[in-house]
N, C-alpha and C positions, 0 to 999 in steps of 0.2 A: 374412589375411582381416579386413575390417573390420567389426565386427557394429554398428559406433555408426550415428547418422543424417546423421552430416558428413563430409563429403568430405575426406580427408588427403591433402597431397604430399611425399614425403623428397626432401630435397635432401642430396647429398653432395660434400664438397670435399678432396679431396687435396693437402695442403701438401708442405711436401720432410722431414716426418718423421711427418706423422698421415694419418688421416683422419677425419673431423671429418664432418659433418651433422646437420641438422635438422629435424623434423617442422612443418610450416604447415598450418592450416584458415581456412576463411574466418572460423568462427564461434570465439569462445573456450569449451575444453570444460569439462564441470563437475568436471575432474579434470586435476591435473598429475602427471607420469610420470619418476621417473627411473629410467635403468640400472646397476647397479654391478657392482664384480666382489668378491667374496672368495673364501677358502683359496686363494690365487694361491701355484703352486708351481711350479719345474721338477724332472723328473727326471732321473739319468742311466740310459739304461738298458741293457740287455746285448747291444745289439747295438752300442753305440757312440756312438748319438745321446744327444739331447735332447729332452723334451718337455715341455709347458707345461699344466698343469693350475688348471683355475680354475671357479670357480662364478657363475652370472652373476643376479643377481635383480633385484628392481622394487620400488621405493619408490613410493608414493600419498599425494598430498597434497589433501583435501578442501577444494573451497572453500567454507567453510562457516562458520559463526558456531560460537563456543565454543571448539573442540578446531582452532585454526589446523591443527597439526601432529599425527602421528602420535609416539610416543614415539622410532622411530627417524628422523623426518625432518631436515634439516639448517636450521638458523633461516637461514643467509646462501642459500637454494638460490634462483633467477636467481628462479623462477616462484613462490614467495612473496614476496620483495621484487614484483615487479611487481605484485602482486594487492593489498598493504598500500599501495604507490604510487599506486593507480588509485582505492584508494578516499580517502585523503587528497585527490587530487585532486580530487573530487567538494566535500567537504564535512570542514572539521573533520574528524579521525578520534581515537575512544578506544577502548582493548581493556583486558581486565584479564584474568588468565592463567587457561585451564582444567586439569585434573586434568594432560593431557599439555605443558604449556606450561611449568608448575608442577615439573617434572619437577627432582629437585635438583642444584643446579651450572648450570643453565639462566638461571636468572631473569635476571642480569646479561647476559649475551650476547642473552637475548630483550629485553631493555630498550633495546639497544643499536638489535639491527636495526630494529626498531620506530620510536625516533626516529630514525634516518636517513632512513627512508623518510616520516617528517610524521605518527606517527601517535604521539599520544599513550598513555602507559602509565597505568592510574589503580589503585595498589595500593595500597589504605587512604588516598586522598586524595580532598579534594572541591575542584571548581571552581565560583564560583557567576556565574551570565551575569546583565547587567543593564540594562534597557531602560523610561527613564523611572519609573514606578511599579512596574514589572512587574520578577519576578528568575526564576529556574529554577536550583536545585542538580544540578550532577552529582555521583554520589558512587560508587567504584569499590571492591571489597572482593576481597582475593586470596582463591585459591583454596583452599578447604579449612575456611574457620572461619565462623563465625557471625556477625550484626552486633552491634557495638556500637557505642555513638555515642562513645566513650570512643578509638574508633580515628581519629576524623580529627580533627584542628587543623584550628579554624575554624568548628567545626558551627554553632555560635551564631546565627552570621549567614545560617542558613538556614531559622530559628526559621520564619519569616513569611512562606517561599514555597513552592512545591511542589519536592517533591525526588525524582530517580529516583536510584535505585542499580543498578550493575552487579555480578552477581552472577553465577559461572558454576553453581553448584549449586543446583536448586531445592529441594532434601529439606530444604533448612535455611528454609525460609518462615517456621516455627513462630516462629527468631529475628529476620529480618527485620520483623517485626507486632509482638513480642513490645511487650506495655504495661511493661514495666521499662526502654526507651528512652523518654526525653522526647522525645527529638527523632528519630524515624524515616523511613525510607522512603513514600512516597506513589503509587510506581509501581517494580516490580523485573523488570526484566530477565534473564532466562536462560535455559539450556540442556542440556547434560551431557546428558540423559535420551535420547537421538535418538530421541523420538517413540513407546518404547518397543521399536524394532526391529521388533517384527512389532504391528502395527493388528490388536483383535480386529472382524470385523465385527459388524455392526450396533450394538452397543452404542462403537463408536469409542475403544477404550481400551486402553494400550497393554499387552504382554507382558513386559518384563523391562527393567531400568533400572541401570547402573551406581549401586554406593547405597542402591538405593532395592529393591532384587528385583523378584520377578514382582508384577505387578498394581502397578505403581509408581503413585502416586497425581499426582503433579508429571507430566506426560512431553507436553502439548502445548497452547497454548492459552492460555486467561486465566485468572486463578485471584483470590479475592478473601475476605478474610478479618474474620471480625465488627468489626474496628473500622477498617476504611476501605480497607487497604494490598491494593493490588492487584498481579500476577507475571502475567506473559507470558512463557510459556514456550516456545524455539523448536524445532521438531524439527532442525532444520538441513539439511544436506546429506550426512552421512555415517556409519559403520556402525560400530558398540560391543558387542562381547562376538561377533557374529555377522558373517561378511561379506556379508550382503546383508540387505533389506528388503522386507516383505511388509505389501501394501497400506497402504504409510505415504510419500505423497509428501513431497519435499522442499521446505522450507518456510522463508521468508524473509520477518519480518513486517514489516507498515510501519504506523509506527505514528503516527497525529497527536494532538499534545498541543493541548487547547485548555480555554478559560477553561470551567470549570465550574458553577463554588460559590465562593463567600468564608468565607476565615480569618477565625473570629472575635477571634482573638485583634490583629488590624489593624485597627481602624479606620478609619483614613485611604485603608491598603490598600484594603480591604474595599470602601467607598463609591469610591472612583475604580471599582473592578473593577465595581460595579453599574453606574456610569456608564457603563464602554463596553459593559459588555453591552446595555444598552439602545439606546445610537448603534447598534451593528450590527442589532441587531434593527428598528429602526427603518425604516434603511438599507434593508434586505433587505426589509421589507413593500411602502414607499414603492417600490422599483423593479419587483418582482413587480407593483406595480399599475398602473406606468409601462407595465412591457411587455406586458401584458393588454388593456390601452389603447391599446396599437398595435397591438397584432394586430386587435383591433377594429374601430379606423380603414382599416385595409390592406383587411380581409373588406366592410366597406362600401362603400368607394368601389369596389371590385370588382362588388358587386351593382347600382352606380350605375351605373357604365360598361357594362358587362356581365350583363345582369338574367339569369336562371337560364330557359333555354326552356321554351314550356309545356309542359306536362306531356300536353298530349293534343292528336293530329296531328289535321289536317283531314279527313282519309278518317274515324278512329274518332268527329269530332264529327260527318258527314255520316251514318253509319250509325247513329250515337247517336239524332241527330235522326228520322230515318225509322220507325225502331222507336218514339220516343216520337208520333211524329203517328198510325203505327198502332194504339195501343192508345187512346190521345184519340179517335183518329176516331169509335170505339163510341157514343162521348156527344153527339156534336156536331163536324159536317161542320167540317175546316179546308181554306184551301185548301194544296194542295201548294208549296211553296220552290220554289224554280227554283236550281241549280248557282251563280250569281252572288249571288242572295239567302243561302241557304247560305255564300257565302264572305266574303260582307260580315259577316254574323252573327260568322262565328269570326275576322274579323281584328277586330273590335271589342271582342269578349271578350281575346283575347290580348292587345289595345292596354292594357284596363283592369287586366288583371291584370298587363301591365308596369307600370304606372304605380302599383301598389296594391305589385308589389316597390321600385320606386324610394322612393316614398313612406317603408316600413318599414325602407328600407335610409338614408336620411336621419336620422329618428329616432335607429337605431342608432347613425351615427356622432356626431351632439350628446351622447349619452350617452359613446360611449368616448371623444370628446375631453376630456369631466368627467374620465375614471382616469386621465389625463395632465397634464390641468391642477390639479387639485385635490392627488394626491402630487410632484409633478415637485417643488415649489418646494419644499417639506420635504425631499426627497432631496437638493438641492441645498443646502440650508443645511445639513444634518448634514455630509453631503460636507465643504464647508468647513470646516464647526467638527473632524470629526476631522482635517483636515491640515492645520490651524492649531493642534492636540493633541499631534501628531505632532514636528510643527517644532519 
């Protein structure tokens, strides 16, 4: 029985000593499956024969951030290689080991698979990325300890830019912020926690945390501490202490890094980072006013071309009319309109009131041609000067 929402096909292949098959879905599932067998035994028994006893169970492998693996899963299994492959593929890939990664006698074989498949291992090391003025620390911490800046060669040169750390335990924050690092964390990444397992409602907080016990404080979310260092913490994909989850979706965060604030301690830094912050700010005014200014232009030549019809049909101005010469007539005899008189009347009010939209709709556009002509040329010279920055 299939109780998921994806359609499965088994396929089965008969060689000249197996048989062998495979399960296919169109969609990739949020879980990989394997079968095994243990106590594999045969007996003899009293009647003469033989017979083959065995046990057959199911291994689960979450794909999810943190906890790759389960503490019985196999590091070389087909469906984590592919999953560590897909994402190198994408982009750069780094992992640093959680509680079951960590597992001992592991690490070496997890280091292994890992680079094979393009994805960087980062355990107590930092990488730092570097782009004209601008730099970004990665900085990766194994599982199970606390930071200290004392753990990577190199930290130095990470004095004067912003630094994330990957960190699979959030209970240790206290050290990650701690002021007895000179040189710490600015963004920490992690996990462990799954979200708490069961979500209490209304107040959104989780129930029990590897670590950390009930009412775990760390278990979903953004977290940010008196002196600057902020933790994102991911609930993940998969189940810790309990095998299932209650009202805690799975969660996969995306996170974009951008210019904030200036290090004081950079000067040079400091004043270029003000510089482009103002180019893009610039940028982004000058064109918000560029395309206000064409909407503008598009809305007026529309009411040129095509003036907005009047608002009141010739029947309700011929009845409009009749009614007002019947309440005049009390004071002083008019004569009656005739049907052709009447229609002259309302196609020359119509006429003037087209002419009174063209007219307003003219104006309009002299003015939005100014929010195009007036920022265009500024948009264009930042333009150039930042990819003449850039080069």
């Amino acid at each position: 029985m299939n109780n998921t929402k994806y359609p499965y096909q088994l396929c089965i292949n008969m060689t000249g000593k197996h048989l062998e098959g495979e399960w296919r879905a169109l969609e990739q599932p949020e879980y990989l499956y394997e079968v095994y067998e243990r106590e594999h035994r045969i007996t003899h028994e009293i009647w003469g024969g033989y017979v083959r006893h065995n046990v057959i169970g199911r291994r689960v492998y979450g794909r999810k951030t943190g906890d790759i693996l389960d503490r019985r899963g196999k590091l070389d299994d087909t469906g984590y290689v592919r999953f560590c492959k897909s994402l190198s593929d994408i982009a750069p890939a780094y992992a640093v080991t959680g509680n079951h990664e960590a597992k001992k006698n592991r690490l070496g074989e997890w280091e292994r698979v890992l680079r094979r498949c393009g994805v960087i291992p980062m355990e107590n090391r930092i990488e730092i990325f570097k782009k004209g003025s601008s730099g970004l620390a990665l900085m990766g911490l194994e599982d199970g300890i606390g930071f200290l800046s004392l753990y990577f060669d190199g930290i130095e040169g990470a004095k004067d830019i912003p630094r994330v750390l990957l960190a699979h335990r959030p209970e240790f924050f206290y050290s990650y912020c701690s002021d007895s690092n000179e040189i710490r964390p600015d963004l920490v990444l992690s996990g462990h926690a799954h979200g708490g397992q069961f979500r209490i409602p209304f107040v959104d907080r989780g129930l029990v945390a590897p670590h950390q016990g009930l009412f775990p404080r760390y278990t979903s979310g953004l977290y940010a501490s008196d002196n600057g260092v902020q933790m994102v913490v991911s609930r993940g994909l998969g189940n810790s202490i309990f095998p299932v989850r209650l009202n805690n979706r799975i969660h996969l965060p995306v996170i974009i890094l951008a210019v904030a604030g200036v290090r004081a301690e950079s000067k040079e830094g400091g004043e270029n980072m003000i510089k482009n912050v103002y180019i893009y700010l610039v940028l982004f005014a000058t064109l918000m006013m560029t395309i206000g200014g064409s909407v503008g232009v598009f809305m007026a030549t529309a009411d040129i071309v095509a003036p907005a019809y009047y608002y009141q049909s010739f029947e309700d101005y011929k009845r409009w009319g009749t009614e007002k010469q019947g309440v005049e007539g009390e004071k002083a005899e008019q004569p009656e309109l005739t049907e052709e008189e009447l229609r002259a009347n309302y196609d020359a009010m119509v006429q003037q009131e087209k002419n009174r939209q063209i007219e307003r709709a003219k104006n309009n556009l002299i003015k939005s041609f100014g929010w195009i002509a007036i920022p265009l040329p500024v948009f264009i010279y930042f333009q150039r000067r930042l990819v003449k920055k850039e080069g």
